[in-house]
N, C-alpha and C positions, 0 to 999 in steps of 0.2 A: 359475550365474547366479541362483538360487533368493537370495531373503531370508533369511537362515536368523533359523530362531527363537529360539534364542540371543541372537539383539542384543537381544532384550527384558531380560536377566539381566545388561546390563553395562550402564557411566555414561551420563547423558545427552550429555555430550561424545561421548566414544565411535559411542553411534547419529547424532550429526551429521556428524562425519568419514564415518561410512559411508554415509551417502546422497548426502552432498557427491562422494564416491568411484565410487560407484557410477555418478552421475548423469556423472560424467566420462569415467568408465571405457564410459559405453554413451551418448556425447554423438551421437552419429551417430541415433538410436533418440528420446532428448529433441530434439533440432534438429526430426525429423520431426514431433513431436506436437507441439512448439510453431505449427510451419509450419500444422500441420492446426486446433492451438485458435484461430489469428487468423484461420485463414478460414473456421472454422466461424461464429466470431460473427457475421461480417456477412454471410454467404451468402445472398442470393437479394434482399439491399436492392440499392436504386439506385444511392445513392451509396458502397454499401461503405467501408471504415476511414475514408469523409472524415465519418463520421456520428460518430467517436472526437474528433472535433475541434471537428464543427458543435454538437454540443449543450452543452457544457461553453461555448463560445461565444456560445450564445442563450441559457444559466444567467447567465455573466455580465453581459448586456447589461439581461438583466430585472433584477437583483440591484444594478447598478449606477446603472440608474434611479433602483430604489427606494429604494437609502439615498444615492446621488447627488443625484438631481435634487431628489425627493420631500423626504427628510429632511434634506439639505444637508449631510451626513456630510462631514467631510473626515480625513484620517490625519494624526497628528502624526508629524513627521517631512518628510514627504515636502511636495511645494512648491504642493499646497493645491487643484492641478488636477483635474478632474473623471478623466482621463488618469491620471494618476498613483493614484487609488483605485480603476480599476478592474483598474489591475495586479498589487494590493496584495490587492484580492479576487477574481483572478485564482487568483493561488499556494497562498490557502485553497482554493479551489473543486479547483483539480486535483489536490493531494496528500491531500484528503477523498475525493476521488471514485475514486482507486486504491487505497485500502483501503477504502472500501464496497464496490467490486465485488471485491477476494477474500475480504471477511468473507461476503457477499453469498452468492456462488458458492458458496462452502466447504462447506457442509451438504450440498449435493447432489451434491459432484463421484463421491464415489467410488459413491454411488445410480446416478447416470447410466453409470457403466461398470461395470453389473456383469459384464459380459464377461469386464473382464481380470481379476476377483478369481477367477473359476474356475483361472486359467493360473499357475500358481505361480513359470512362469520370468519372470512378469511384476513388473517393480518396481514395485509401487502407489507407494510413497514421491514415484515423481518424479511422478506426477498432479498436486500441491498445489504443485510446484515449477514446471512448464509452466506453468500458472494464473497463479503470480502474476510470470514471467518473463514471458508476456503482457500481464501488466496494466503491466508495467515499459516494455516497447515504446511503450505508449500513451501514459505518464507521460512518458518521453523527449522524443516529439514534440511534446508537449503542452509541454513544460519550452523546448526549443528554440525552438520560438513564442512563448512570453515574453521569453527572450533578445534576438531577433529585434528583439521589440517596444519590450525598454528601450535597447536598443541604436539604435532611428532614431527613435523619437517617445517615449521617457521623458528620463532625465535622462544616462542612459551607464551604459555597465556598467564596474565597478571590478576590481580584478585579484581581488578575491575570488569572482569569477565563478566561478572554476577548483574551486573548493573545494565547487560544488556537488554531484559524486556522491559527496562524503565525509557532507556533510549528513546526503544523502537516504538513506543505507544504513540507520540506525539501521530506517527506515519499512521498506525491503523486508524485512526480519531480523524485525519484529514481524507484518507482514501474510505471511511464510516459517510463522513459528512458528504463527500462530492458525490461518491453512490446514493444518494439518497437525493440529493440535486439531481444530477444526471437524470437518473432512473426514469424521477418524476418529469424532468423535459423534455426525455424522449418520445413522450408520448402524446404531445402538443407539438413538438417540432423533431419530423419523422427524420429531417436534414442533420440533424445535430452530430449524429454517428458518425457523418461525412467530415466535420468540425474538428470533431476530435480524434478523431486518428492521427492527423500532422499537427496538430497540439500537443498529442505525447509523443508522438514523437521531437520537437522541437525541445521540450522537457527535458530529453537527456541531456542536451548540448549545453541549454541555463542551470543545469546543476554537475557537480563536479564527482561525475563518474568518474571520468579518463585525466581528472589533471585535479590540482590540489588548489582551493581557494585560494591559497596564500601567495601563488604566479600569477590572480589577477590583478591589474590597478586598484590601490585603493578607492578610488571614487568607484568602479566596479562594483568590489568586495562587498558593498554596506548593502549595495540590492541584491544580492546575489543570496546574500544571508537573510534575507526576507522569506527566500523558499523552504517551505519544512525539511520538503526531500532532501537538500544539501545540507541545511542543519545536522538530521539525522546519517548521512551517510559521512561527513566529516566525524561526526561523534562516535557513531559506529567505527569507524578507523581508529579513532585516539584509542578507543577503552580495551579493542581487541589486539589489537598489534603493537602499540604504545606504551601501553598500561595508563595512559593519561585518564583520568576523571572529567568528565565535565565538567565545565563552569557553571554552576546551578543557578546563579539567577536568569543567564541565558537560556537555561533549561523551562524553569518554569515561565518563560515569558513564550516561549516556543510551544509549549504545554497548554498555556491558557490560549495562544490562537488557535491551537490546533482543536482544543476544546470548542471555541465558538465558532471553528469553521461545521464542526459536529452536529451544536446545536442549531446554526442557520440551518443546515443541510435538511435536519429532523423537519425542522418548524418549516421548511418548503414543500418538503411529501405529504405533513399534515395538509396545510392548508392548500395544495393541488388537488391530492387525492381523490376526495370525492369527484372531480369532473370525470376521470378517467373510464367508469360506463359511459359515460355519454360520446367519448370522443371517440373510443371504439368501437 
């Protein structure tokens, strides 16, 4: 059952099948500790998981105030209603805010258990994969509350509706891979946590939560579009509010970084890991 340390001396592919593997092979063991990570977050609040939903909820009400009411924003595209922008900075708000909480987490997951790094028959690997299969839980219901939403008070959802967890993958496969980065650095560099907090948050500003790619300069545009997160939360807008399809060569080119940001991530926790008894 042990990791062997060997995965560290073979491809970064390779160490991702074998966690991917692993993680299946002992899914009885991941189910529990996912079971145990969404109820540790909200233990002992009032309103427990409904706080997953209420605050992303009171983000957009303020947000859409302010560049609603306040500013008079309206989105091109869409049919100019106060309704329709706040759906639009909805889908920023939630797909930002599932990859700030596992870049977030990341630094301290494997600090917080240093228990199971003593136990060798213990897979560290699936810590950073529970994490962000949790944050995935929340993105769901959260996602399905938009649906929900364009579906009786927007404009109607189009058959590309369906096409949303192909979207959203590239984002779990980037926020997979950086958890497992993270994870593993935080435990060599205690500072890192400090690092990245005004990293994510600088995050939401380089991708286009609150404004549409297409207001920035072209010279802009072409970096901007580098970031998965904007990738996906523009795509995410076309397929649910638009009915637009995505461009699939941009897809799968977006798909394969996100995949080897994946597999870099993996092949970094393998070949850390072993240190992590000694440095604790």
């Amino acid at each position: 059952m042990a990791v062997m340390d060997s995965s560290s001396g073979i491809g970064s592919n390779s160490v991702l099948a074998h966690v991917l593997r692993r993680c299946w092979l002992q899914r009885q063991l991941f189910f529990k500790l996912l079971r145990r990570d969404f109820a540790e977050r909200y233990r002992g609040s009032f309103l427990g998981v409904a706080w997953s939903l209420l605050l992303p909820l009171l983000s957009l009400s303020v947000f859409t105030f302010f560049f609603g009411v306040i500013f008079k924003m309206r989105w091109a595209g869409s049919d100019g209603s106060l309704g329709d922008l706040a759906l639009v900075l909805f889908i920023g708000i939630t797909l930002y805010n599932f990859l700030a909480e596992c870049l977030n987490r990341a630094p301290g997951l494997i600090l917080g258990h240093q228990n199971y790094v003593k136990n060798v028959i213990f897979p560290l690997e699936m810590l950073p994969a529970v994490m962000v299969a949790s944050a995935v839980l929340t993105l769901s219901a959260t996602l399905l509350i938009i649906l929900l939403l364009q579906a009786t008070v927007g404009s109607g959802l189009s058959w590309t509706a369906v096409l949303l967890p192909l979207i959203v993958l590239p984002l779990v496969l980037v926020a997979l891979g950086l958890s497992w980065f993270l994870s593993a650095l935080g435990v060599y560099i205690r500072d890192i946590q400090q690092l990245v907090v005004p990293l994510v948050q600088l995050l939401m500003f380089i991708s286009p939560v609150f404004y549409p790619i297409s207001h920035l300069p072209e010279s802009v545009r072409f970096w901007l579009k580098l970031n998965p997160l904007a990738w996906v939360i523009e795509q995410t807008r076309g397929i649910l509010l638009f009915g637009q399809p995505p461009p699939w060569q941009s897809y799968l080119l977006c798909l394969g970084a996100s995949l080897l940001i994946a597999l870099l991530g993996a092949y970094w926790f393998a070949r850390t890991r072993k240190g992590f008894a000694d440095v604790l």
